[in-house]
N, C-alpha and C positions, 0 to 999 in steps of 0.2 A: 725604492726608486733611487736613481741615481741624483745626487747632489754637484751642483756647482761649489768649490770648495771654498766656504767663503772668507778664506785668507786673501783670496785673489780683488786685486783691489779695478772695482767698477772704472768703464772708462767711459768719461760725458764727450761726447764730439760735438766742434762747435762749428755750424758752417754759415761764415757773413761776411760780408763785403768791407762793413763798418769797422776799423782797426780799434777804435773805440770800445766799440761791442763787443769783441773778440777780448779786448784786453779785461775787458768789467766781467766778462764771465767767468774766463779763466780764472778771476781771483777768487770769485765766489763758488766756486765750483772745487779749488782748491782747498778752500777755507773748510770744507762740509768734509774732506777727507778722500774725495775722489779724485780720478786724473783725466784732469782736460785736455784737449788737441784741439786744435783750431785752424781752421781753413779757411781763406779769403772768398774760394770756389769752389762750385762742388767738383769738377774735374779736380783740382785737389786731393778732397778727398774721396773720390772715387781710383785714386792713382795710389791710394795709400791699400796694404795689402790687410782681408778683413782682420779683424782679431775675436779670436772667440772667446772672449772671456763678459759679463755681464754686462751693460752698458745702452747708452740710447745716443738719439742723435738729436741737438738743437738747430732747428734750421731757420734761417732766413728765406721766405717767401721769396722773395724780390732778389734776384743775382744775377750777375752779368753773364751772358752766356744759357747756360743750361740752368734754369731756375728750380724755385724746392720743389713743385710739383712735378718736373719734368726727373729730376731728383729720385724722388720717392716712385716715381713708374719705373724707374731704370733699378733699384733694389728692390723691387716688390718680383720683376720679370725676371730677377736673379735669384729670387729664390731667397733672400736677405731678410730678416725677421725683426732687425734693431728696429725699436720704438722709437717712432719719431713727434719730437715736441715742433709745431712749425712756432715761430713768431714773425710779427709783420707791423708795420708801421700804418696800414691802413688795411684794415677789416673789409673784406669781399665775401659778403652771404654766399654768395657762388664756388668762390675759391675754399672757402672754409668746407661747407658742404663736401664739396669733393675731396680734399686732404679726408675728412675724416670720413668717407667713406671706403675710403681706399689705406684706412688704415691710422691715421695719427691718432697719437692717445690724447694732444692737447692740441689748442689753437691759440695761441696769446698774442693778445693786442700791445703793444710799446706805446706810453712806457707801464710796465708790470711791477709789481714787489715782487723782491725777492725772495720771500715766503711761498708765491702763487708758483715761480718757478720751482723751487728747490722742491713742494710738493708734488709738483709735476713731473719732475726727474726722479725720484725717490718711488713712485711707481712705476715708472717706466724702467728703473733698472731691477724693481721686481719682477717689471712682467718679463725684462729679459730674460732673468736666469732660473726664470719656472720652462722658457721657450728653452734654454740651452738645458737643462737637465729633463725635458722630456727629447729633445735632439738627442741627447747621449745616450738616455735607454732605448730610441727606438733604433740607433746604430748596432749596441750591444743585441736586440735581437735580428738583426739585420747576418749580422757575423754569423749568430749560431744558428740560422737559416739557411746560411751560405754551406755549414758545415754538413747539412745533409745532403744523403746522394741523392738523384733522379728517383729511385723509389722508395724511397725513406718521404719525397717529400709529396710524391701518390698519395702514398697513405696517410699522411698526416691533414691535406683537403679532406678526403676520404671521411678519416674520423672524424674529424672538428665540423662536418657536414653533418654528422648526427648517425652515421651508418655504422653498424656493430662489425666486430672482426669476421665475421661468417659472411656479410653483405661484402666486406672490403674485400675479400679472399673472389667473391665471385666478380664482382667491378674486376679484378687486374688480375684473375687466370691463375693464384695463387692459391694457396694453403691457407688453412686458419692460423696454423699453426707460424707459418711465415710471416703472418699479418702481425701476430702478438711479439717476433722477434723483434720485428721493423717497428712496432709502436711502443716497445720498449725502450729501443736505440734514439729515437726520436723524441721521447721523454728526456732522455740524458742529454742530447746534444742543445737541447731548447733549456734545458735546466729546468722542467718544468717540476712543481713538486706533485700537480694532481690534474686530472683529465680537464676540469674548469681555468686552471689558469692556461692549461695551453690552448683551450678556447678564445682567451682572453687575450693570449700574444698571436695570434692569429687574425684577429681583428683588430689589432694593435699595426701587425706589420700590412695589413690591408690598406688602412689608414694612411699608414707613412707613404702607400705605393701611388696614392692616389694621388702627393702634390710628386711622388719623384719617378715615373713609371717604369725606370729601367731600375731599383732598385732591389725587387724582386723577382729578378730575373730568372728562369727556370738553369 
């Protein structure tokens, strides 16, 4: 599997209103070895262009304008995967509820230690870049999907459907003998080493197809 390379150093995004809070995080967030950004708004930093390297995002609940939950609906409809830690100055069972159903990995009440955070961020930029290094392998089989033709990729539904080369040959009007060209070429282009994993990247790129539909496009 593809790796996030982990010389690349984590980026914490801070998004709050409080210059205060912005300032106190950034230092503790610097202190731990990673690099902070900090936003008064989240227009902000939704203006700022993504980066893809591992990372999460600390948000304030409470902001002027478009707030965190309003926030996290607008990166969740994007398609945006960064872990989001919210904090908030007064705890709402409703609002909490909803942040974490829709995705946050924490909810933190203010004021917090800074142990309770930095725990909090130290899984959330695992869980980034388990997100970004299965992104990346499912792009690389995305490519070598791409590389096949219109009936290279017949036959390869065909086969991973469970139907022998004699069955595929009568499906699509063909040879047997043609069927074994094409599912040998289709071995090579998917880098497949054996008939089960190219099962596997098959329901692998099905998966991906499902949150990006035009992904695998014929």
């Amino acid at each position: 599997m593809l790796q996030v390379a982990p010389q690349v150093t984590p980026i914490v995004f801070v998004v709050d209103d409080d210059i205060s809070v912005r300032e106190s995080l950034e230092s503790l967030i610097r202190s731990e070895g990673w690099q902070p950004e900090t936003f008064a708004s989240a227009q902000e930093f939704l203006d700022r262009p993504q980066a893809l390297v591992p990372g999460c995002l600390v948000l304030d609940i409470s902001l002027p304008g478009l707030n965190g939950l309003e926030l996290q609906e607008r990166l969740s409809a994007a398609g945006t995967s960064m872990p989001i830690i919210f904090i908030t100055g007064h705890r709402d069972v409703p609002m909490t509820v909803k942040a974490m159903k829709a995705g946050a990995v924490e909810f933190l009440t203010k004021p917090f230690s800074d142990d309770v955070l930095l725990r909090a961020i130290r899984a959330a930029i695992e869980r980034s870049r388990v997100a970004l290094s299965r992104d990346a392998e499912i792009q690389v089989l995305r490519d070598c999907y791409a590389s096949l033709s219109p009936r290279e990729r017949q036959v390869m539904a065909l086969v991973v459907s469970g139907l022998l080369n004699k069955q595929v040959g009568g499906e699509l009007g063909i040879s047997e003998i043609t069927v074994k060209a094409h599912r040998g070429k289709v071995m090579q282009k998917m880098k497949a080493d054996s008939f089960a994993e190219l099962v596997k990247m098959d329901a692998r790129l099905r998966l991906g197809s499902a949150a990006n539909p035009t992904a695998r496009s014929a």
